[in-house]
N, CA, C and O atoms as a Tripos MOL2 file, in Angstrom:
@<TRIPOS>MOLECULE
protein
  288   287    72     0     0
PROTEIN
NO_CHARGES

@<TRIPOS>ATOM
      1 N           8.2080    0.6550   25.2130 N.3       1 UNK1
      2 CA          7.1900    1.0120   24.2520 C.3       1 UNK1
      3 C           7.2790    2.5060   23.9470 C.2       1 UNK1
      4 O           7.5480    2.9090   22.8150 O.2       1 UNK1
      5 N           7.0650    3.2510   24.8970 N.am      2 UNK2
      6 CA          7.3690    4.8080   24.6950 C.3       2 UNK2
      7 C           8.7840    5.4860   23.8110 C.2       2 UNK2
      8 O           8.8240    6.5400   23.1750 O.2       2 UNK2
      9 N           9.8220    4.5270   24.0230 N.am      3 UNK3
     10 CA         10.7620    4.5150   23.2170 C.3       3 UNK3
     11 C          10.9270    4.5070   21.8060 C.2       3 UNK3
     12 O          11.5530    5.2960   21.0970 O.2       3 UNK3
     13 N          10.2660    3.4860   21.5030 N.am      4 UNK4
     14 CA          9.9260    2.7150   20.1190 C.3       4 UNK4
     15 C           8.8010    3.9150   19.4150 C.2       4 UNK4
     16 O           8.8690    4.2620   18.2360 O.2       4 UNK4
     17 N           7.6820    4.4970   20.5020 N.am      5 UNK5
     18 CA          6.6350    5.5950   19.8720 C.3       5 UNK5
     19 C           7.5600    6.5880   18.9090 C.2       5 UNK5
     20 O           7.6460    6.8620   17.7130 O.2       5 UNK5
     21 N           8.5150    7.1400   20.7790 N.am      6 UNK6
     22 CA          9.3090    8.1760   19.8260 C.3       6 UNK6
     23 C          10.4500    7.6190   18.9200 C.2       6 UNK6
     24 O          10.6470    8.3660   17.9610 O.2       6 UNK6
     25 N          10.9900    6.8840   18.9380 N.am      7 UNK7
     26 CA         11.7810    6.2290   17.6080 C.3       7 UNK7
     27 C          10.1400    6.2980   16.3620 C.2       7 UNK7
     28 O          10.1960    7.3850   15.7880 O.2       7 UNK7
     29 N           9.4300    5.8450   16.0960 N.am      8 UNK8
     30 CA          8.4800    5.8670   14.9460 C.3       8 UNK8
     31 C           7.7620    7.3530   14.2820 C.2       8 UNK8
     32 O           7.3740    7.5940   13.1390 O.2       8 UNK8
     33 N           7.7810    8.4820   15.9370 N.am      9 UNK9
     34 CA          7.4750    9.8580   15.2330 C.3       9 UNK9
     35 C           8.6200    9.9360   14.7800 C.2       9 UNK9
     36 O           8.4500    9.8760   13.5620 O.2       9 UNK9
     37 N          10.2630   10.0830   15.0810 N.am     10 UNK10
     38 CA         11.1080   10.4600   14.5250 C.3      10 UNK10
     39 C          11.0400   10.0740   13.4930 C.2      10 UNK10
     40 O          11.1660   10.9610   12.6480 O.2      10 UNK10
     41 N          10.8720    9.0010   13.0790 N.am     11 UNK11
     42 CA         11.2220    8.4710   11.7420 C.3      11 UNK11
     43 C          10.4360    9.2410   10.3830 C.2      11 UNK11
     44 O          10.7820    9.6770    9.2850 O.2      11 UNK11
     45 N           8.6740    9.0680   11.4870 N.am     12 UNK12
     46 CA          7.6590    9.8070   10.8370 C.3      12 UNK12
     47 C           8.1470   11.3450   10.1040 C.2      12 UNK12
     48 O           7.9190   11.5740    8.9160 O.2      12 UNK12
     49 N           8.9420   12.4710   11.1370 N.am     13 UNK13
     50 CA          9.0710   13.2700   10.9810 C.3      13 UNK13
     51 C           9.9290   13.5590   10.0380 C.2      13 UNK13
     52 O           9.8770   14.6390    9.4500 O.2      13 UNK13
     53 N          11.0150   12.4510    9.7120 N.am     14 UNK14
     54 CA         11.7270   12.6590    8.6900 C.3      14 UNK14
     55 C          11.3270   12.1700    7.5780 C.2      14 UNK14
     56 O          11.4350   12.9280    6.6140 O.2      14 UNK14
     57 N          10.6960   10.6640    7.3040 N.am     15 UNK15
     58 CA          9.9160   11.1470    5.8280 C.3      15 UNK15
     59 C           8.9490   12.1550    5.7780 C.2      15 UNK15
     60 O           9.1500   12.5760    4.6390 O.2      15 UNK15
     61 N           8.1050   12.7810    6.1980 N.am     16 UNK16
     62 CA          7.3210   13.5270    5.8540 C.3      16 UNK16
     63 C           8.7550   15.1300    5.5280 C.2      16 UNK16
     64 O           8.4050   15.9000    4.6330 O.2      16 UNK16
     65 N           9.7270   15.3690    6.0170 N.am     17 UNK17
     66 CA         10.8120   16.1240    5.7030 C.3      17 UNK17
     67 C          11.6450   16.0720    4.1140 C.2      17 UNK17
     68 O          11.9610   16.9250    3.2840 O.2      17 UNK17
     69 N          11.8050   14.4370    4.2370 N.am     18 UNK18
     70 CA         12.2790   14.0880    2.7630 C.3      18 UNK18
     71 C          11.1700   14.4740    1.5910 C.2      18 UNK18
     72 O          11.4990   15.1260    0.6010 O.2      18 UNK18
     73 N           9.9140   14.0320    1.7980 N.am     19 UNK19
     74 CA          8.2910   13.8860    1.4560 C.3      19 UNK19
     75 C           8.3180   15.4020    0.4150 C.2      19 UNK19
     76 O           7.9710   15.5090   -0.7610 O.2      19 UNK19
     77 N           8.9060   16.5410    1.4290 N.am     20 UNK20
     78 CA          8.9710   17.7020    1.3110 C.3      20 UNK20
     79 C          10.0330   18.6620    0.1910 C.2      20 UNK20
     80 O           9.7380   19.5820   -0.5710 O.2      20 UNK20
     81 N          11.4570   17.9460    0.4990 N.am     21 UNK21
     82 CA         12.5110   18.0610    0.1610 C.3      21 UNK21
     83 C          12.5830   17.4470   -1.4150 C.2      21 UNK21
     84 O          13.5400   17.8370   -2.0840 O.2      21 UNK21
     85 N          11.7010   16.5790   -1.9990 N.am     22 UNK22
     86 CA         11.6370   15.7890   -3.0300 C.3      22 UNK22
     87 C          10.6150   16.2060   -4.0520 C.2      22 UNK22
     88 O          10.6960   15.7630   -5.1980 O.2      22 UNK22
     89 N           9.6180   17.0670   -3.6830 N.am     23 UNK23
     90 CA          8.4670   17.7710   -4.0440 C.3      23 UNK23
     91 C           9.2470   19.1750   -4.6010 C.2      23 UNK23
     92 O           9.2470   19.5640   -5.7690 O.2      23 UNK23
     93 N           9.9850   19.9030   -3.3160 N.am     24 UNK24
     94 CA         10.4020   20.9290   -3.7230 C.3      24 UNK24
     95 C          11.3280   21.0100   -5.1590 C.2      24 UNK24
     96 O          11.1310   21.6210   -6.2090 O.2      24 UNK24
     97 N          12.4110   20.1210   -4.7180 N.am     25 UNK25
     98 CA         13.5390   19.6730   -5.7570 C.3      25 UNK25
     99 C          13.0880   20.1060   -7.2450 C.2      25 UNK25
    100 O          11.9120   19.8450   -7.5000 O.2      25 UNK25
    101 N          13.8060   20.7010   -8.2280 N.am     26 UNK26
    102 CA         13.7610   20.5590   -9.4680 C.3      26 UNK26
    103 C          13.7130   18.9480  -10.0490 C.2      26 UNK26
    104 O          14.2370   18.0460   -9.3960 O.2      26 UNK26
    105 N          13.0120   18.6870  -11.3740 N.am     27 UNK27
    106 CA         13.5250   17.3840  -11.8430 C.3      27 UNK27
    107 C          14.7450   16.8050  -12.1840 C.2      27 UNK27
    108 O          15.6220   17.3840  -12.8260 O.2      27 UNK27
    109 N          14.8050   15.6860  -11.7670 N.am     28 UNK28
    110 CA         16.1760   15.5180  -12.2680 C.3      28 UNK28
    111 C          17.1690   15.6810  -11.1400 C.2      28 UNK28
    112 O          17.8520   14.6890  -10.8880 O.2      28 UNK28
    113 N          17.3650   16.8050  -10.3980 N.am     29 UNK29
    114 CA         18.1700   17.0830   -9.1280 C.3      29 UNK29
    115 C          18.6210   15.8020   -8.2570 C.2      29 UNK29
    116 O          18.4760   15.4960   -7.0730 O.2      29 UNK29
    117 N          18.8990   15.5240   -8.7640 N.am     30 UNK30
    118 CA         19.3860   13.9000   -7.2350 C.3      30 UNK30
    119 C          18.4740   13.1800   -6.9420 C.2      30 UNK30
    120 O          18.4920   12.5560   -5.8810 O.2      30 UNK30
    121 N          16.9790   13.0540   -8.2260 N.am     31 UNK31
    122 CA         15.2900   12.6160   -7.3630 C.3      31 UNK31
    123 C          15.7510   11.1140   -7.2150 C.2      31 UNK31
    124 O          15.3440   10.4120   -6.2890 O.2      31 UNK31
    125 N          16.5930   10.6780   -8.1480 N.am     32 UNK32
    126 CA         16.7890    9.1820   -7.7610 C.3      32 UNK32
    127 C          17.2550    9.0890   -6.5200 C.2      32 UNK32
    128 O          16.7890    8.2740   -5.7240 O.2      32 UNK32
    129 N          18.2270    9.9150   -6.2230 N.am     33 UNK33
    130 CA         18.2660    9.4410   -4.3950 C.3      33 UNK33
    131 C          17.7070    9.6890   -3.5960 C.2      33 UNK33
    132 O          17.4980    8.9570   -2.6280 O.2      33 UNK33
    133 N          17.3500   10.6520   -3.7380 N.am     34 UNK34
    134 CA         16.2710   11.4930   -2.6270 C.3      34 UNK34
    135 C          15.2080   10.1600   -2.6000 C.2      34 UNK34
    136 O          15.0900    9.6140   -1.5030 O.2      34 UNK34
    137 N          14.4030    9.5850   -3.7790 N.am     35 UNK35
    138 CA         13.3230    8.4300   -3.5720 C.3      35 UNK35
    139 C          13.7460    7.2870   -3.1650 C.2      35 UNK35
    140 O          12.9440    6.5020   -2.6590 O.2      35 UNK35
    141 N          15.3120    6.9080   -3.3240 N.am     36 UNK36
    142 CA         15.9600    5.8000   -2.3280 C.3      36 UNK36
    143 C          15.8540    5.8230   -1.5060 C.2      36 UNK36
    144 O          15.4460    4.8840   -0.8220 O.2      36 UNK36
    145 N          16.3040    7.4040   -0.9450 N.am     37 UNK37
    146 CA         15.9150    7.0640    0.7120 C.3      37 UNK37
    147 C          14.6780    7.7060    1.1570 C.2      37 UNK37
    148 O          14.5650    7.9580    2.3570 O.2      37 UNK37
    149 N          13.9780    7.9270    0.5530 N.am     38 UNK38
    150 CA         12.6990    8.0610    0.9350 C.3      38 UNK38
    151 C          12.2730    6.2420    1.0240 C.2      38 UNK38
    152 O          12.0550    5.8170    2.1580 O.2      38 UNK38
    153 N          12.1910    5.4560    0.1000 N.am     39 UNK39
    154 CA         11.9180    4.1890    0.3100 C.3      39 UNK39
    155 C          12.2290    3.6810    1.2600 C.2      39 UNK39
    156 O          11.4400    3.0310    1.9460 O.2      39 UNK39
    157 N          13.4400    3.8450    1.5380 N.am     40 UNK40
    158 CA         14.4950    3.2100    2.7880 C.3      40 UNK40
    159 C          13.7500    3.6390    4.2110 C.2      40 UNK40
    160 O          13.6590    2.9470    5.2250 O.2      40 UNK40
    161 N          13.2300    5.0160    3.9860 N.am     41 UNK41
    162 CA         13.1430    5.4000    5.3200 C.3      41 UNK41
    163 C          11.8090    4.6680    5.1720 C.2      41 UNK41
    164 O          11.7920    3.7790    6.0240 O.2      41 UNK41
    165 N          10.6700    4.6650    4.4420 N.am     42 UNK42
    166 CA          9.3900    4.0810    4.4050 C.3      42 UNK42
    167 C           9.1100    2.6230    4.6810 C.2      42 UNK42
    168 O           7.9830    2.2660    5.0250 O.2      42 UNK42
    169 N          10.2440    1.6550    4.5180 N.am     43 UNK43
    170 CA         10.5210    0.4680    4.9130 C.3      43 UNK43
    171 C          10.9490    0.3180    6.3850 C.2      43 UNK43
    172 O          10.5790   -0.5690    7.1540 O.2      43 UNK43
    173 N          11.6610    1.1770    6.6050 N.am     44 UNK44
    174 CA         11.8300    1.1450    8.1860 C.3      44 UNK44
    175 C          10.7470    1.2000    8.7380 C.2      44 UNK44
    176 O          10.1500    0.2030    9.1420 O.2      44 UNK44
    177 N          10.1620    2.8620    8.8760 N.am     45 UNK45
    178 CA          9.1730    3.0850    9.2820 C.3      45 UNK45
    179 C           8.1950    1.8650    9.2000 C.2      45 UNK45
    180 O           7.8910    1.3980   10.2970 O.2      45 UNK45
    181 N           7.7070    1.3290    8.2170 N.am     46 UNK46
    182 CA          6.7670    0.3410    8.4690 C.3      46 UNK46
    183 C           7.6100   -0.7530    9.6110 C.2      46 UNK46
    184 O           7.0530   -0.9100   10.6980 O.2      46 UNK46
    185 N           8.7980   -1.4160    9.3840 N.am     47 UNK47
    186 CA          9.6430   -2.4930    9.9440 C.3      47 UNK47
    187 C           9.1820   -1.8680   11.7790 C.2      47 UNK47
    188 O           8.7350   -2.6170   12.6470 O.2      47 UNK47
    189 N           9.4350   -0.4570   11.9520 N.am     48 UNK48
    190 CA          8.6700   -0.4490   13.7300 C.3      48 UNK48
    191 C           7.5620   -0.3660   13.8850 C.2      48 UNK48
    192 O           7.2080   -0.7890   14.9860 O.2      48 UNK48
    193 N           6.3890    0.1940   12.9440 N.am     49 UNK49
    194 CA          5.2950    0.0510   12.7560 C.3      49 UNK49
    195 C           5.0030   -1.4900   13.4100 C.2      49 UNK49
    196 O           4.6100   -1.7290   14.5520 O.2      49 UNK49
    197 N           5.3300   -2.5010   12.2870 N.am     50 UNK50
    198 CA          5.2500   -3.8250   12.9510 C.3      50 UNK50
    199 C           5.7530   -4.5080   14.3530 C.2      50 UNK50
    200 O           5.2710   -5.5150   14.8720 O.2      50 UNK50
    201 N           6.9830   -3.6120   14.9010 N.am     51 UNK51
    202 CA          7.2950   -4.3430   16.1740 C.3      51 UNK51
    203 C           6.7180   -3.5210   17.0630 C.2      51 UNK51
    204 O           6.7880   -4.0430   18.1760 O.2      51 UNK51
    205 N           6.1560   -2.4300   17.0950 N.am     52 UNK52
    206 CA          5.5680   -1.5020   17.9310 C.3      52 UNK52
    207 C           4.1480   -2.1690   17.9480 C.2      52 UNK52
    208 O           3.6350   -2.2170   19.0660 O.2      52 UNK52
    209 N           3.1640   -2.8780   16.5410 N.am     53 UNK53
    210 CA          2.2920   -3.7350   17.0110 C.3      53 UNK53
    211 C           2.1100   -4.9600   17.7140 C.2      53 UNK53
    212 O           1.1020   -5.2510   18.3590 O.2      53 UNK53
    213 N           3.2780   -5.7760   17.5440 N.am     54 UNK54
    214 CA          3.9160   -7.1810   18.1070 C.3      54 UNK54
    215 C           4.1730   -6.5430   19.7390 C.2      54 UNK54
    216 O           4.1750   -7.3150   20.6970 O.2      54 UNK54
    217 N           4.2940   -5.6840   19.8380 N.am     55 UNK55
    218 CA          4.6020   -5.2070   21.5430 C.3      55 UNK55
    219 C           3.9400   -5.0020   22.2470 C.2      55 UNK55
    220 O           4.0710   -5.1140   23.4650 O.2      55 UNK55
    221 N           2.7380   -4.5190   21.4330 N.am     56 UNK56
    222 CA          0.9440   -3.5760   21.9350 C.3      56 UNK56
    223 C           0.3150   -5.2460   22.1860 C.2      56 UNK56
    224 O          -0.4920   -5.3460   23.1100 O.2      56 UNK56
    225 N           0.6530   -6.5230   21.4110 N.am     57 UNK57
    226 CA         -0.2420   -7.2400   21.4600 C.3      57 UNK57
    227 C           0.4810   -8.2200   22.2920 C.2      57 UNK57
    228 O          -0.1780   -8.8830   23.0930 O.2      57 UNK57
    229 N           1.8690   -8.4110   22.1930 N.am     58 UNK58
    230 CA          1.9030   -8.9420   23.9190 C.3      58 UNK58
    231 C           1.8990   -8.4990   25.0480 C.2      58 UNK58
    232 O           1.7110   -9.1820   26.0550 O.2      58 UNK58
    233 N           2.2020   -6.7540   25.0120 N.am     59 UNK59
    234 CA          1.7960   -6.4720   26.5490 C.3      59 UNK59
    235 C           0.3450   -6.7710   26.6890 C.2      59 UNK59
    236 O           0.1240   -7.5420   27.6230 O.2      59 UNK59
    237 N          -0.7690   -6.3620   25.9920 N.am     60 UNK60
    238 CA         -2.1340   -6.8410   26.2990 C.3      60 UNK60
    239 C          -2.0240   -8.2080   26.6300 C.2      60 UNK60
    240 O          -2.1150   -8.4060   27.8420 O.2      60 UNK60
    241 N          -1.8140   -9.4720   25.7570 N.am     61 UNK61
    242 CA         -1.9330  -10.7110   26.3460 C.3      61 UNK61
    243 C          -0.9720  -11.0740   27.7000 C.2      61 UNK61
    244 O          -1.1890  -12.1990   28.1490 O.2      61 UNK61
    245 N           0.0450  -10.2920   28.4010 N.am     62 UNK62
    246 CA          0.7750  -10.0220   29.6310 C.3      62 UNK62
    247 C          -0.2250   -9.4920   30.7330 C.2      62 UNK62
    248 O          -0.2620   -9.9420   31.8790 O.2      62 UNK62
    249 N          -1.1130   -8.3790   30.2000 N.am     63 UNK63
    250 CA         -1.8710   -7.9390   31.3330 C.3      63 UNK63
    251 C          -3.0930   -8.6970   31.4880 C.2      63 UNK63
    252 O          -3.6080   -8.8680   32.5930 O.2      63 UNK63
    253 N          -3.6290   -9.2130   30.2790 N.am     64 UNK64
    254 CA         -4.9720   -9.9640   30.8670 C.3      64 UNK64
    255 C          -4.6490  -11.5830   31.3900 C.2      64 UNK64
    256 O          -5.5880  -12.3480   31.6080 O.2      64 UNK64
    257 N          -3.4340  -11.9450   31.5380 N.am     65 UNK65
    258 CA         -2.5300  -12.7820   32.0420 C.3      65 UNK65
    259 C          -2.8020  -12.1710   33.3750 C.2      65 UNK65
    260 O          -3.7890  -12.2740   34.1040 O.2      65 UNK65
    261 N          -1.8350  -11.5990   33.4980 N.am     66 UNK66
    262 CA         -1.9880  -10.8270   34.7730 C.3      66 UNK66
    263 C          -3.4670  -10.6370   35.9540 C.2      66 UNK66
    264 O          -3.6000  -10.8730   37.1540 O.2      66 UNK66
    265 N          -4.2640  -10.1780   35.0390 N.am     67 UNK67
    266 CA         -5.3620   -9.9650   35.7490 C.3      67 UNK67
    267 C          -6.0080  -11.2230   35.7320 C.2      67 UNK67
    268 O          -7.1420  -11.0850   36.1890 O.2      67 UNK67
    269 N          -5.7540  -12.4830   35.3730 N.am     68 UNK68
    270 CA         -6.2470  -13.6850   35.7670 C.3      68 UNK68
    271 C          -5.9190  -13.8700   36.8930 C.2      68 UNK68
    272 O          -6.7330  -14.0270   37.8040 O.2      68 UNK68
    273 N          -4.4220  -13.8860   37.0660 N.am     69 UNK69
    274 CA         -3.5570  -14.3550   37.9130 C.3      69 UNK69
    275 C          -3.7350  -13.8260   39.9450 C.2      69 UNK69
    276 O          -3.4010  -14.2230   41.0610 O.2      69 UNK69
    277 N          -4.4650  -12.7440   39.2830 N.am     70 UNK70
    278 CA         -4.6690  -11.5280   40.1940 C.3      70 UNK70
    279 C          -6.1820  -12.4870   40.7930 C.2      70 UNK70
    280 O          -6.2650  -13.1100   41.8510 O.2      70 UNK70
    281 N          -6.9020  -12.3810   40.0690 N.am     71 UNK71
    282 CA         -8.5310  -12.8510   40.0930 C.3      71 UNK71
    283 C          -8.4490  -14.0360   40.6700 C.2      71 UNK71
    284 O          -9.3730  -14.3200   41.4320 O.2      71 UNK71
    285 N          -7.2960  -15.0850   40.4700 N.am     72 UNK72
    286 CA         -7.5190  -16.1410   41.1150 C.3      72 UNK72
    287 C          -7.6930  -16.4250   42.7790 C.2      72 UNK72
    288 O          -7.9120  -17.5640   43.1910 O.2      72 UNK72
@<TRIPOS>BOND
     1     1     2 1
     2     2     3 1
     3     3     4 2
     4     3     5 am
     5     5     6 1
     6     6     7 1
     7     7     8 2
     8     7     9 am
     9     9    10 1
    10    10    11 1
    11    11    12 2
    12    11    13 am
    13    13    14 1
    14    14    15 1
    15    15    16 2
    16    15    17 am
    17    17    18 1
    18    18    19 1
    19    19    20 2
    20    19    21 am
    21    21    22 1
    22    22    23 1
    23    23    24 2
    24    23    25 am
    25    25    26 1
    26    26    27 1
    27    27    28 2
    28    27    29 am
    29    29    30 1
    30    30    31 1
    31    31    32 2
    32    31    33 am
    33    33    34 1
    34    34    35 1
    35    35    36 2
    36    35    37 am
    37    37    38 1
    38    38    39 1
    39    39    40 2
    40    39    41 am
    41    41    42 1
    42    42    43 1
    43    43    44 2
    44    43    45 am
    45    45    46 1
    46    46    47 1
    47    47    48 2
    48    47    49 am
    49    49    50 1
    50    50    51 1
    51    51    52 2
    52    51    53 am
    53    53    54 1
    54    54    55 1
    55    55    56 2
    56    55    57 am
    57    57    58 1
    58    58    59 1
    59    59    60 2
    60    59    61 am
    61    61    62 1
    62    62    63 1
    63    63    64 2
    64    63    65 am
    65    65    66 1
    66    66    67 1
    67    67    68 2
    68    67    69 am
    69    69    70 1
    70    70    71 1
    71    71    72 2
    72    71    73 am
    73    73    74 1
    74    74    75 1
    75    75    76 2
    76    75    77 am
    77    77    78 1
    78    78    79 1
    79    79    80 2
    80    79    81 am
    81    81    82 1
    82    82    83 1
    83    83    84 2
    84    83    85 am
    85    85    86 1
    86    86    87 1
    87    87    88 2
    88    87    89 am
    89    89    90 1
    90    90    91 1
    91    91    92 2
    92    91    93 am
    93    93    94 1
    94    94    95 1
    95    95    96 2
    96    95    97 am
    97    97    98 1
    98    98    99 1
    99    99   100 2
   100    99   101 am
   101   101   102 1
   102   102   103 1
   103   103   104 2
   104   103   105 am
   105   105   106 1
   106   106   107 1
   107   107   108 2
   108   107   109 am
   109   109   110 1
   110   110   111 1
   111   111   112 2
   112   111   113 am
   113   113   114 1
   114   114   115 1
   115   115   116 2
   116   115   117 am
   117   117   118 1
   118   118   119 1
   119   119   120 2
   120   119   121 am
   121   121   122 1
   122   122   123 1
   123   123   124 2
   124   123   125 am
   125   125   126 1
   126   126   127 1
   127   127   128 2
   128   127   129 am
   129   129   130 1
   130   130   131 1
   131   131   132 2
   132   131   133 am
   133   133   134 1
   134   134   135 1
   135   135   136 2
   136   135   137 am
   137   137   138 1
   138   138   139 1
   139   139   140 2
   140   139   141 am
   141   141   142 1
   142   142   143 1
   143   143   144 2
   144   143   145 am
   145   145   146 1
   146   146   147 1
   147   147   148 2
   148   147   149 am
   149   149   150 1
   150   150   151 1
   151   151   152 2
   152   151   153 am
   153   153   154 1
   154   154   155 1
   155   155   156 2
   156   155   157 am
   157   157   158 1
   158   158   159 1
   159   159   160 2
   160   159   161 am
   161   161   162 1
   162   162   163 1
   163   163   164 2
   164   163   165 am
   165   165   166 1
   166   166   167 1
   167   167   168 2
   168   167   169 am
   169   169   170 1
   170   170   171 1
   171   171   172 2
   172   171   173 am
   173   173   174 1
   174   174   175 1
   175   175   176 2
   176   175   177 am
   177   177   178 1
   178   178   179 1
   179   179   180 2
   180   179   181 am
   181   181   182 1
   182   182   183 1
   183   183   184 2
   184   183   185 am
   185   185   186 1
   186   186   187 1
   187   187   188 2
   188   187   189 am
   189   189   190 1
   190   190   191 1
   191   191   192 2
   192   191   193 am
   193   193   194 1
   194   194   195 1
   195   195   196 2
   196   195   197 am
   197   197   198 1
   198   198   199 1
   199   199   200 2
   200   199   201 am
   201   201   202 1
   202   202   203 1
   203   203   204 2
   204   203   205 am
   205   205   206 1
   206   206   207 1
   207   207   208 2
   208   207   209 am
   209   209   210 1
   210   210   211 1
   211   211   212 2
   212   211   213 am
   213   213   214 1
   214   214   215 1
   215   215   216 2
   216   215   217 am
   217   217   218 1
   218   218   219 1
   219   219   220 2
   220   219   221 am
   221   221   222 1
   222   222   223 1
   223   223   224 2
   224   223   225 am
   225   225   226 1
   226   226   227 1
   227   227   228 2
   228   227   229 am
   229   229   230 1
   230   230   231 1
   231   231   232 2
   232   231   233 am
   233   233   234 1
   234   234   235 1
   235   235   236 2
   236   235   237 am
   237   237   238 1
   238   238   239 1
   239   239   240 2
   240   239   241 am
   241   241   242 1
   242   242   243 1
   243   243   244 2
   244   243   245 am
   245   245   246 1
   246   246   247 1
   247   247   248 2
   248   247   249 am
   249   249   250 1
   250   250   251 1
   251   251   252 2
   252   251   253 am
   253   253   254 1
   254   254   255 1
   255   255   256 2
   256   255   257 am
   257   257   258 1
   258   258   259 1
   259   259   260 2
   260   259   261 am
   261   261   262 1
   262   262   263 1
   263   263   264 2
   264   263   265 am
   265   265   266 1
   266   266   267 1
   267   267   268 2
   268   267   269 am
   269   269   270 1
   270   270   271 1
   271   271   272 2
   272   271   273 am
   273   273   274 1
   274   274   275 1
   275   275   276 2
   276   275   277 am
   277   277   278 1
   278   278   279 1
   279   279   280 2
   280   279   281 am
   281   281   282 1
   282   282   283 1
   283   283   284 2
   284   283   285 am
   285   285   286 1
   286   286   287 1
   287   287   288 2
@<TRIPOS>SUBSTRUCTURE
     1 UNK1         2 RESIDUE 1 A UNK
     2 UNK2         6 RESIDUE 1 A UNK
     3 UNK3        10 RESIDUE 1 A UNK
     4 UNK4        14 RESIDUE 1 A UNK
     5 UNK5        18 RESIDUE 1 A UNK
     6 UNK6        22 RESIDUE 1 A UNK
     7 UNK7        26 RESIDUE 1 A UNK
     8 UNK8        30 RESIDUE 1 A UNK
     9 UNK9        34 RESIDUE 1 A UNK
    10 UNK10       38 RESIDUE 1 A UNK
    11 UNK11       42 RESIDUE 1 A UNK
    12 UNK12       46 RESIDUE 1 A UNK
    13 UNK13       50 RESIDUE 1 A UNK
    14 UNK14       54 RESIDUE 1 A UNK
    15 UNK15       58 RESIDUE 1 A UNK
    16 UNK16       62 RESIDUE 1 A UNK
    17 UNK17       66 RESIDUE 1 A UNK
    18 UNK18       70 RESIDUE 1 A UNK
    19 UNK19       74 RESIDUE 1 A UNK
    20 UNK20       78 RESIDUE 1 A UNK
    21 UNK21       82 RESIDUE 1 A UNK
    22 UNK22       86 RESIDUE 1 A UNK
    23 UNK23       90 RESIDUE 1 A UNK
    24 UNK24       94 RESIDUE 1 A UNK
    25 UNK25       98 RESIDUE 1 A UNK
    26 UNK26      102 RESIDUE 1 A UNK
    27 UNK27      106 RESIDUE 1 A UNK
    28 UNK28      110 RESIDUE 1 A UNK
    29 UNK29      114 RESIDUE 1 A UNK
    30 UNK30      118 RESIDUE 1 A UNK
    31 UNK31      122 RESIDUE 1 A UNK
    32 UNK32      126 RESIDUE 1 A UNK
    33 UNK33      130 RESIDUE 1 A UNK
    34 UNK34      134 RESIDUE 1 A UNK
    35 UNK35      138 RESIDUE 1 A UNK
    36 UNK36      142 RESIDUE 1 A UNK
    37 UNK37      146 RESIDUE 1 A UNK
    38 UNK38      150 RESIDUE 1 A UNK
    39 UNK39      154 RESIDUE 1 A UNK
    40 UNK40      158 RESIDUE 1 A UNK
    41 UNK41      162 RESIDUE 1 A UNK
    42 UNK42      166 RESIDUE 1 A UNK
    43 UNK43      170 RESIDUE 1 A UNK
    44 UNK44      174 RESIDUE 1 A UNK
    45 UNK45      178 RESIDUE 1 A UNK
    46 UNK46      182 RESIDUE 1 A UNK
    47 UNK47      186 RESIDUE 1 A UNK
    48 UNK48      190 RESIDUE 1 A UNK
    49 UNK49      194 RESIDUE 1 A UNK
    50 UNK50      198 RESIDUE 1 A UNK
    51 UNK51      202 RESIDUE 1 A UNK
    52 UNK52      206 RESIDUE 1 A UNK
    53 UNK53      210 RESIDUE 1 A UNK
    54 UNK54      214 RESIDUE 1 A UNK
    55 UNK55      218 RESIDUE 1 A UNK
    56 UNK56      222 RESIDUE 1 A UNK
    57 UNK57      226 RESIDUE 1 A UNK
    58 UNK58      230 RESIDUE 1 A UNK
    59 UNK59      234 RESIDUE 1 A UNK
    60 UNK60      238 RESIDUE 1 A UNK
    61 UNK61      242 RESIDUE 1 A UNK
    62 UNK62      246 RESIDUE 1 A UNK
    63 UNK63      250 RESIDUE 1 A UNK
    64 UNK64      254 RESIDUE 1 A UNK
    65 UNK65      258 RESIDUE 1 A UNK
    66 UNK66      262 RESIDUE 1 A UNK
    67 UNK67      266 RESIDUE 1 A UNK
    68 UNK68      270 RESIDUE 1 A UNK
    69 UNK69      274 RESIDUE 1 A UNK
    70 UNK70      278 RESIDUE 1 A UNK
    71 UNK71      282 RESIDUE 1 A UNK
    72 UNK72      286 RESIDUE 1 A UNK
């Protein structure tokens, strides 16, 4: 899980970099690619977003598993 956090700031840190880099840019300058991969990276980013929630919600259903198991 801690892995996946820092895999998602990284990612974070680089669109908000591109975010930056695309703002600055003159018009016209390469904006079509620069917003490709700004998309690209924004699709990822969400794509661990989602498995970083799918992970939060089975370790919880693992631990209150657990603490049944414990209680019995």
């Amino acid at each position: 899980m801690a892995q996946l956090d820092r895999a998602a700031k990284r990612l974070q840190s680089a669109l908000d970099n591109l975010e930056r880099v695309v703002e600055s840019r003159a018009p016209g300058a390469g904006e079509a690619e620069l917003r490709a991969a700004l998309e690209a990276a924004q699709r990822e980013n969400s794509a661990l977003q989602d498995a970083a929630d799918a992970v939060a919600t089975r370790l919880d259903k693992t631990i209150t598993r657990l603490k049944a198991t414990l209680e019995s």
